[in-house]
C-alpha positions as CSV (number, residue, x, y, z in Angstrom):
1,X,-20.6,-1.1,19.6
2,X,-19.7,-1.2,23.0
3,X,-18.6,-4.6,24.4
4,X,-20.5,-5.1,27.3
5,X,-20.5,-9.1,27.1
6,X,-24.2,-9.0,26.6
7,X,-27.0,-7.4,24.1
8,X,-28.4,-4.5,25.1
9,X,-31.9,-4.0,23.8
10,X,-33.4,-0.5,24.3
11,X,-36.5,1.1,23.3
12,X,-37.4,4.3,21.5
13,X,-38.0,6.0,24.6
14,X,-34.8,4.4,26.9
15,X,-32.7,5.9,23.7
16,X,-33.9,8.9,23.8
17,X,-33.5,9.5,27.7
18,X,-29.9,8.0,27.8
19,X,-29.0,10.6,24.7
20,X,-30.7,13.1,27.2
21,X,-28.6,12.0,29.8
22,X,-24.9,11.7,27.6
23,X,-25.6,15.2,26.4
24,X,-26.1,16.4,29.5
25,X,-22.9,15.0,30.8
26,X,-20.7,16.3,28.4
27,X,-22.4,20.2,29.1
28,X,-21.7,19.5,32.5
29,X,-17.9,18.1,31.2
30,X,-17.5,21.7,29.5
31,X,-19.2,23.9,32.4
32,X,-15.3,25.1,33.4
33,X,-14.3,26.4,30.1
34,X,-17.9,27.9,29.2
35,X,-18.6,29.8,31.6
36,X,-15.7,31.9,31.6
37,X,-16.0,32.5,27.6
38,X,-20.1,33.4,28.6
39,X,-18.5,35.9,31.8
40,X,-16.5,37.8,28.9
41,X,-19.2,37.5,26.6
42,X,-21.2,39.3,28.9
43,X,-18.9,41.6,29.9
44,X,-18.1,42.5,26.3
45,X,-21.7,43.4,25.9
46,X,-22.2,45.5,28.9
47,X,-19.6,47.6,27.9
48,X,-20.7,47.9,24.5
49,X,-23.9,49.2,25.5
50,X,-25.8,45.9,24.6
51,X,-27.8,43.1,26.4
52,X,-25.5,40.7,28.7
53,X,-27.6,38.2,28.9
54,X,-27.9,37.4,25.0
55,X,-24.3,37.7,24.7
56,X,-23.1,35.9,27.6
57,X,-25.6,32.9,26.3
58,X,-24.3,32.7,23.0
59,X,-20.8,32.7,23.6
60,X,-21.9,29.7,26.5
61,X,-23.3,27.6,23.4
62,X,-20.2,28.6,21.7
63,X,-18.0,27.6,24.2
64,X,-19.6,24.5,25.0
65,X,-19.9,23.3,21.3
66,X,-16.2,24.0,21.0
67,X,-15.2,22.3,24.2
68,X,-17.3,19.0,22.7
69,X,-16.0,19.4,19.9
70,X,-12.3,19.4,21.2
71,X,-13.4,16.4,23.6
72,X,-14.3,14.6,20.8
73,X,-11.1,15.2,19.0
74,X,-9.1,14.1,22.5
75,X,-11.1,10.6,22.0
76,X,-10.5,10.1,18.5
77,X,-7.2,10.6,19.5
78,X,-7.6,7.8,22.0
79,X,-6.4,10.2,24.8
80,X,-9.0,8.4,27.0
81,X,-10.1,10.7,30.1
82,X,-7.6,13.5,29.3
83,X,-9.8,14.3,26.6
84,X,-12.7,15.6,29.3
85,X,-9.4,18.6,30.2
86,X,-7.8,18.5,26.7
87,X,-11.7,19.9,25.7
88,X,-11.7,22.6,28.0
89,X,-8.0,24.5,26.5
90,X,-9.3,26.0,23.7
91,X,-12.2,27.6,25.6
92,X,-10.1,28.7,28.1
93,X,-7.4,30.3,26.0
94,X,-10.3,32.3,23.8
95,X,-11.9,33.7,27.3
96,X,-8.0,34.7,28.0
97,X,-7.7,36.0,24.2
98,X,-11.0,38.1,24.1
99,X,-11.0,41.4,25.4
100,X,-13.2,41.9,27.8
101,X,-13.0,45.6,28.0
102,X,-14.2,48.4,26.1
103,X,-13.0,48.9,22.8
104,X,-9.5,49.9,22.2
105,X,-8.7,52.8,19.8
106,X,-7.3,51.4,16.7
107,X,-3.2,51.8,16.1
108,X,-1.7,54.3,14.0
109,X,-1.1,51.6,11.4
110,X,-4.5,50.5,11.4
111,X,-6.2,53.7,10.9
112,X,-3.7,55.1,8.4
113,X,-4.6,55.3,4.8
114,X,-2.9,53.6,1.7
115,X,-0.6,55.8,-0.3
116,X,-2.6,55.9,-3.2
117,X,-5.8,57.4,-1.3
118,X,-4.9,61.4,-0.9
């Protein structure tokens, strides 16, 4: 409950537009780290010979649902505001992380085979 030093009385439909409205904040809170995880997504798919825009969309929802999810973590944490930035690291690091290039050749200790199998 949030103390606002009155009751707040809501119907069905005021909920449901104000949970439309929260929800869209906190997509709009995570727009900086998931669009740069959808831009690699993309990317990734284009040079894998497959559709961009499916890719790039599912690793938005990705991003996003990881940045809220962080954000959350930040608040539980009682970081206050800092959790809005604390949310967007771990998208950011995993659009630095990713590849977006074409697939690299696998290493020589990778594609070698166990001792046993000659």
């Amino acid at each position: 409950m949030i103390p606002l030093g009155f009751e707040l009385n809501l119907s069905a439909t005021e909920q449901a537009v104000l949970l439309v409205v929260v929800g869209l904040l906190a997509t709009a809170a995570a727009v900086p780290a998931s669009v740069p995880l959808a831009a690699v997504g993309a990317l990734r798919a284009r040079f894998r010979g497959r559709g961009a825009t499916g890719n790039g969309l599912w690793y938005w929802l990705w991003g996003t649902a990881l940045s809220w999810a962080t954000m959350i973590g930040g608040y539980q944490l009682e970081l206050g505001w800092w959790s809005v930035p604390f949310g967007w690291v771990p998208g950011l690091v995993a659009a630095w992380v990713l590849p977006p290039g074409p697939p690299r050749p696998l290493r020589w200790e990778q594609a070698r085979r166990p001792v046993g199998e000659r």
